[in-house]
C-alpha positions as CSV (number, residue, x, y, z in Angstrom):
1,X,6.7,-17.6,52.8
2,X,5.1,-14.0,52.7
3,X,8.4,-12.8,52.1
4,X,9.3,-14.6,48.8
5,X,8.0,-12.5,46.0
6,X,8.4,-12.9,42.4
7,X,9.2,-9.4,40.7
8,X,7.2,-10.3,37.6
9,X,5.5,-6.6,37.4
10,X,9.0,-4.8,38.1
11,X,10.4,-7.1,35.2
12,X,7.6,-6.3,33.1
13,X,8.1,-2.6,33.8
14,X,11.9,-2.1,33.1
15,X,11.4,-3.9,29.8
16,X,9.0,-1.3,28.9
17,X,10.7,1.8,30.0
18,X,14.3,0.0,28.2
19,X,11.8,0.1,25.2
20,X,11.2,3.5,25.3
21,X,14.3,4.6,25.9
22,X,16.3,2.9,23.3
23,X,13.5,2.5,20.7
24,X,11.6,6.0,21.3
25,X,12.3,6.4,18.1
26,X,10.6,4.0,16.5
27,X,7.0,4.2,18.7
28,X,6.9,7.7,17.3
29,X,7.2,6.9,14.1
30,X,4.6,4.3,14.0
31,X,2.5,6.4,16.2
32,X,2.9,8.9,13.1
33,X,2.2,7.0,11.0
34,X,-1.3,5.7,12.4
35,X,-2.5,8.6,13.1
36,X,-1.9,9.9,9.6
37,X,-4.2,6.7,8.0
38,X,-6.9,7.5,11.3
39,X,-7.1,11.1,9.9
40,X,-7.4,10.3,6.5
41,X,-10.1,7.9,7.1
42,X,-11.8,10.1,9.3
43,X,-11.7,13.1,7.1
44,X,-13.7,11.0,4.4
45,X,-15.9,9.7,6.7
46,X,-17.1,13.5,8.0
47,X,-16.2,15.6,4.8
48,X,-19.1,14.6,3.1
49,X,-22.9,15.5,4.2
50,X,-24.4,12.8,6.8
51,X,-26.9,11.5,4.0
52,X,-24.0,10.5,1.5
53,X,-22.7,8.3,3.9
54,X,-25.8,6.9,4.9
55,X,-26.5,6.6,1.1
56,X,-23.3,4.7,0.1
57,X,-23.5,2.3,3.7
58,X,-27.3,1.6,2.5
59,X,-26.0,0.9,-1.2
60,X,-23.4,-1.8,0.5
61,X,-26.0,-3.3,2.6
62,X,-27.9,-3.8,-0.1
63,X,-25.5,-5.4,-2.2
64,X,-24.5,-7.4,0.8
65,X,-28.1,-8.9,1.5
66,X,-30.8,-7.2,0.2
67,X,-33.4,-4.3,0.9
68,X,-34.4,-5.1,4.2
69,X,-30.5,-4.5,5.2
70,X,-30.4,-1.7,3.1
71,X,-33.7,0.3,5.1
72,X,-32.5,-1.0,8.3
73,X,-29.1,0.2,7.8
74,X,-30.5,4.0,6.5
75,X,-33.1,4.1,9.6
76,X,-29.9,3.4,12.7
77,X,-27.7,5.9,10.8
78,X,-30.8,8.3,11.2
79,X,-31.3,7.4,14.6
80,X,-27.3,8.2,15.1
81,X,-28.1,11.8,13.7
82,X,-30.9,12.6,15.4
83,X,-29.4,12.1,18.8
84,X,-26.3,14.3,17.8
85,X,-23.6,11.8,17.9
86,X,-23.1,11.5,14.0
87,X,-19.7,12.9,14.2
88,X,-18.9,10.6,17.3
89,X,-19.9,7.4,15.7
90,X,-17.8,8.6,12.4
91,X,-14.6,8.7,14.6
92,X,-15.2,5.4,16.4
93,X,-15.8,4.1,12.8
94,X,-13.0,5.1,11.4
95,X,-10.5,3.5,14.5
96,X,-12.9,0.6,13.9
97,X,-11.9,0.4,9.9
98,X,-7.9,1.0,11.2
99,X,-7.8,-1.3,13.5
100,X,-9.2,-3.9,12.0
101,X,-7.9,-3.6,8.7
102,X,-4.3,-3.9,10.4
103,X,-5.4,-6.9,13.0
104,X,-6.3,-9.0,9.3
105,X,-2.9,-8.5,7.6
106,X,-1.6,-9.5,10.4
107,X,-3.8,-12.6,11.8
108,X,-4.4,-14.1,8.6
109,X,-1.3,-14.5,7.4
110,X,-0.3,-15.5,10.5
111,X,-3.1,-18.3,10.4
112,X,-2.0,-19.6,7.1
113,X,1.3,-20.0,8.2
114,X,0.4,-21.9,11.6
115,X,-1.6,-23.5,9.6
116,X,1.2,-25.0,7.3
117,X,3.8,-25.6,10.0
118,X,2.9,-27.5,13.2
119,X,6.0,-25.7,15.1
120,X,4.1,-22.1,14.3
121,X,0.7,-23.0,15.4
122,X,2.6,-24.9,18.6
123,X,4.3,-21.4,19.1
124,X,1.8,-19.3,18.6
125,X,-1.2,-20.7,20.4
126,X,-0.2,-19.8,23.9
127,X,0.4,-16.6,22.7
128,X,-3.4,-16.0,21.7
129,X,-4.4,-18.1,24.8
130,X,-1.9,-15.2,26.6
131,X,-3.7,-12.0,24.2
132,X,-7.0,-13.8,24.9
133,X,-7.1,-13.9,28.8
134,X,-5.2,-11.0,29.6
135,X,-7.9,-8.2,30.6
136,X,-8.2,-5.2,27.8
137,X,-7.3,-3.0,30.7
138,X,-4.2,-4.2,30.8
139,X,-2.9,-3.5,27.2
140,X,-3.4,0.3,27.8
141,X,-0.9,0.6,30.3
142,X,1.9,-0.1,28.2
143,X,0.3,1.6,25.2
144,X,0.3,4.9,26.5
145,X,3.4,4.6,27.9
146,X,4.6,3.6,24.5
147,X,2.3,5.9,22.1
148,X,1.4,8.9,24.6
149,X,-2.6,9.9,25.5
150,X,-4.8,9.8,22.2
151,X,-6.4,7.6,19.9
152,X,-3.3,5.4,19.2
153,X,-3.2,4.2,22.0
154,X,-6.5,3.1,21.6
155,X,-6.0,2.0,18.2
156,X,-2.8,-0.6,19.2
157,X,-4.1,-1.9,22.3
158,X,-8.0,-3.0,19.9
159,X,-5.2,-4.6,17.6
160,X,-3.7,-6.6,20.1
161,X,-7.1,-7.2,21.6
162,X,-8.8,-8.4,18.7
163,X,-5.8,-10.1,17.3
164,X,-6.5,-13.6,18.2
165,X,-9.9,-14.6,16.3
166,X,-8.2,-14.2,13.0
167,X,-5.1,-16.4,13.5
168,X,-7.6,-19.3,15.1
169,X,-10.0,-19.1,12.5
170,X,-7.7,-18.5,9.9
171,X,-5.4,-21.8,11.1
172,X,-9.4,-23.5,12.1
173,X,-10.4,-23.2,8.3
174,X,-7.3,-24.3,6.6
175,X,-6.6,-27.0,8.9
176,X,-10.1,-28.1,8.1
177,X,-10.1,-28.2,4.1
178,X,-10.7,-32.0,2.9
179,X,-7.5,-33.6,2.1
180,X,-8.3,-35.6,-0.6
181,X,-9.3,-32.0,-2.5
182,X,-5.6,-31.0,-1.5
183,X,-3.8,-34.5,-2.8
184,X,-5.3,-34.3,-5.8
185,X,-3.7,-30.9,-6.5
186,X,-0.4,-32.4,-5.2
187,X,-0.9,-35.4,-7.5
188,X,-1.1,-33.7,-10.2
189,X,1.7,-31.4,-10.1
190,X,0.3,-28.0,-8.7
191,X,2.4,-26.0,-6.7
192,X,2.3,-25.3,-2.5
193,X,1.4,-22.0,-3.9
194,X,-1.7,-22.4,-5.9
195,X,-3.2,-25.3,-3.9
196,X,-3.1,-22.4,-1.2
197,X,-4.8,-20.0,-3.5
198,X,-7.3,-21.9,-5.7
199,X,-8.5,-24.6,-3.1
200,X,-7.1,-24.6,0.6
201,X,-8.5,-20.3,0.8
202,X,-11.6,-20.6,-1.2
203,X,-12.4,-23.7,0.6
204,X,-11.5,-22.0,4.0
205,X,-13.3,-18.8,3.1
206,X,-16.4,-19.2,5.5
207,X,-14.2,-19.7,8.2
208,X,-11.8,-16.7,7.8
209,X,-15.0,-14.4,7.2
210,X,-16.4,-15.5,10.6
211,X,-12.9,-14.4,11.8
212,X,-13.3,-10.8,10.1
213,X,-16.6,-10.8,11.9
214,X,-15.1,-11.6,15.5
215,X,-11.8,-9.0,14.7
216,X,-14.5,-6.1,13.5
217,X,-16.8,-6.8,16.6
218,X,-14.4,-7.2,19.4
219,X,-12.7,-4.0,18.0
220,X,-16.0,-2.2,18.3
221,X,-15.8,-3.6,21.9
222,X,-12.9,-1.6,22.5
223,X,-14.3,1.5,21.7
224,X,-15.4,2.7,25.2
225,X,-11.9,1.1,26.8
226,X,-10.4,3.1,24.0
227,X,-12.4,6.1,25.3
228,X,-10.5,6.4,28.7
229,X,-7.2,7.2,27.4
230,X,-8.1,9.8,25.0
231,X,-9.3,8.3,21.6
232,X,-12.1,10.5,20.5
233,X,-15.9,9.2,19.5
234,X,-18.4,7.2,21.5
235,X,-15.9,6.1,23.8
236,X,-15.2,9.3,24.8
237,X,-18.7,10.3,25.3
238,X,-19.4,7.0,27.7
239,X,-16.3,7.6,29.6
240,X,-17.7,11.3,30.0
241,X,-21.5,9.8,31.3
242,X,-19.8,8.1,33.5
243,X,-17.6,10.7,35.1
244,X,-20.8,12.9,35.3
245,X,-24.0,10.1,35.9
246,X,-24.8,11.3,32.9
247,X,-27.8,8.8,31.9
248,X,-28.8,10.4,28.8
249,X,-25.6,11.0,27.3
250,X,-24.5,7.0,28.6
251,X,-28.0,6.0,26.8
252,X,-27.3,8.0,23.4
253,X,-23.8,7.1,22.9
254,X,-24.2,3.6,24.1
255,X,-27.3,3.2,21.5
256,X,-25.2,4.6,18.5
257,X,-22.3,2.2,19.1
258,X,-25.0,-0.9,19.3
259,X,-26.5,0.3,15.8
260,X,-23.2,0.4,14.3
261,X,-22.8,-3.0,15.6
262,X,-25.5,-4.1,14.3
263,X,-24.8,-2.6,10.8
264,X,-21.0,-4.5,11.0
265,X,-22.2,-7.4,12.0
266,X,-24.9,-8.1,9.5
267,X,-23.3,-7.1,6.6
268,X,-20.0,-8.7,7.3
269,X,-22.2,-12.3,7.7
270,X,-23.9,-11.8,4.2
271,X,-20.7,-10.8,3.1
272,X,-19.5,-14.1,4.4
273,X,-22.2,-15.9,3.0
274,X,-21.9,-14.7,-0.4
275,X,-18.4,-15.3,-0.5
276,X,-18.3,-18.8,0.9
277,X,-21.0,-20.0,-1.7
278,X,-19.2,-18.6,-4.7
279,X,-15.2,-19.3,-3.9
280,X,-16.2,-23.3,-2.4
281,X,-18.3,-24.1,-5.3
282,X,-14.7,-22.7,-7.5
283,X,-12.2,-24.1,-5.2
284,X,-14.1,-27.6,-6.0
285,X,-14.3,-27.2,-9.5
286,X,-10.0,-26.2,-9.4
287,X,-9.8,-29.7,-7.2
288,X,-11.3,-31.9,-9.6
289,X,-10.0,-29.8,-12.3
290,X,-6.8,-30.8,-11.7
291,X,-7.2,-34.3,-13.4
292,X,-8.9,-33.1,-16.3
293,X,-6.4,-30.8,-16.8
294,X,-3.4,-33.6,-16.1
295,X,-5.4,-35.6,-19.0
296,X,-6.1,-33.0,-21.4
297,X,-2.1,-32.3,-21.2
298,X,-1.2,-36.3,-22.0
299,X,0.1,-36.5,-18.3
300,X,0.2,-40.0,-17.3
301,X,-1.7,-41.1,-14.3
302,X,-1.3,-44.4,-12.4
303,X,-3.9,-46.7,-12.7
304,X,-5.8,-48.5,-9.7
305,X,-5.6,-51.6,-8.3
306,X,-9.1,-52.4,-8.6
307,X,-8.8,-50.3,-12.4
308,X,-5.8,-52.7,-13.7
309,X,-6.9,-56.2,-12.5
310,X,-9.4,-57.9,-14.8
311,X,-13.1,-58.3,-14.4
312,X,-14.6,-61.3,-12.6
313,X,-17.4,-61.4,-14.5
314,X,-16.0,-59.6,-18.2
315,X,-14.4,-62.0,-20.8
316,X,-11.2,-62.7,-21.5
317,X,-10.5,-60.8,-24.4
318,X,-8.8,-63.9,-25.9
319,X,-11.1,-66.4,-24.8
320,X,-12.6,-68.3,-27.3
321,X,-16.5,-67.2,-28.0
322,X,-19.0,-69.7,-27.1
């Protein structure tokens, strides 16, 4: 019985080299093309003087929640600076921003669909049980065989890695929108289309932010894993403790990526929050709408049961007065 092995690992390992060999082309391209938006977004982020940042992420805090937000955001950017790791935490922000922003367009599309079909979300749940289980480790080994040593690498295996949240909640919040909101846009003639935009998204909105909030903090979770095979920031500078003992280098970097957490975290929620309030309230008013609209327009509507039959209790119209 010892003898009986099933090559799974060999399997997985000629597919990936086959990859490379007949697709080579294509990895490089896309590793091109990431690491031109990471620049970019890095560039902006450390272009400017420390304070300017700090000045426009305390402007959106403030917007997003309110003052407290604001001064608590300005006083962990400060602490970032003042233990030296400003230009660190920029470059971990910016694979952050990229990875994220890629892991949305793909998961929430990807949740409206399953949502839609039962075959999708049939299909694709073992797939984000699979992305969900498997340990982050594991996505770098095929990364840097595919995209080399550097921070794509890092950015593709945090996309896979934070992947899942978004299809679930995504699927979770459509899935969930009241279905007599949804028939009465279907009663009344609206199209797949527009009950998607104007009731089943609005309506799903506070569950599709908490998904944004799960993507953006599990990718800042892969900042340190990022770290190992070559992506630059605070990963790089825990990886680099740890090498060394390095306790107060491990302390500093590890404290800069828990404020940005923080920062991410808190202002995503009231982002969430704000946006719930204002697009459930609309998507309502579109549901019901939809019959005022239907009767300003002369459409017919059928009548109910109880509506048609006659009153117990009410007259006959031609019944004789008393």
């Amino acid at each position: 019985m010892n003898d009986v092995r099933l090559p799974l690992g060999d399997i997985a390992e000629t597919f990936v080299r086959w990859l490379i060999d007949t697709m080579g082309w294509f990895f490089d391209g896309l590793r091109a093309i990431f690491l031109a938006i990471y620049d970019s977004l890095e560039w902006v982020l450390q272009t400017p003087p420390f304070w300017v940042i700090i000045v426009v992420l305390a402007v959106l805090a403030f917007w997003a929640k309110g003052l407290w937000l604001a001064v608590g955001t300005a006083v962990g950017l400060l602490i970032i600076v003042g233990v030296d790791q400003w230009d660190n935490a920029m470059q971990s922000l910016a694979l952050v921003i990229v990875a994220s922003v890629i892991a949305l367009a793909i998961g929430i599309p990807l949740g409206i669909w399953a949502a839609r079909s039962d075959t999708v979300s049939a299909i694709v749940r073992p797939v984000l049980d699979f992305l969900q289980t498997m340990p982050a480790f594991v996505y770098l080994i095929p990364a840097l065989m595919l995209f080399r040593v550097g921070v794509v690498p890092g950015i593709v295996a945090t996309i896979v890695f934070a992947l899942a949240p978004g299809v679930r909640l995504t699927e979770l919040g459509i899935r969930g929108v009241d279905r007599e909101i949804v028939e009465a846009g279907h009663a009344f003639g609206a199209s797949p289309g527009r009950i998607l935009r104007q009731i089943q998204l609005p309506l799903a909105m506070p569950s599709i932010m908490a998904g944004v909030n799960q993507v953006i903090m599990l990718s800042l979770s892969m900042v340190v894993i990022a770290g190992m095979v070559g992506a630059r920031g605070l990963g790089g500078d825990v990886v680099q403790s740890l090498q060394k003992i390095d306790i107060a280098l491990g302390v500093e970097a590890g404290l800069s990526v828990v404020v940005i957490a923080m920062i991410l975290d808190r202002m995503t929620s009231a982002l969430a929050t704000r946006g719930a309030r204002g697009a459930g309230g609309r998507a309502r008013g579109r549901g019901l709408g939809f019959g005022f609209g239907a009767w300003r327009a002369g459409v017919p509507t059928q009548p109910t049961a109880a509506a048609s039959a006659p009153s117990a209790s009410a007259p006959s119209a031609s019944a004789p007065s008393a």
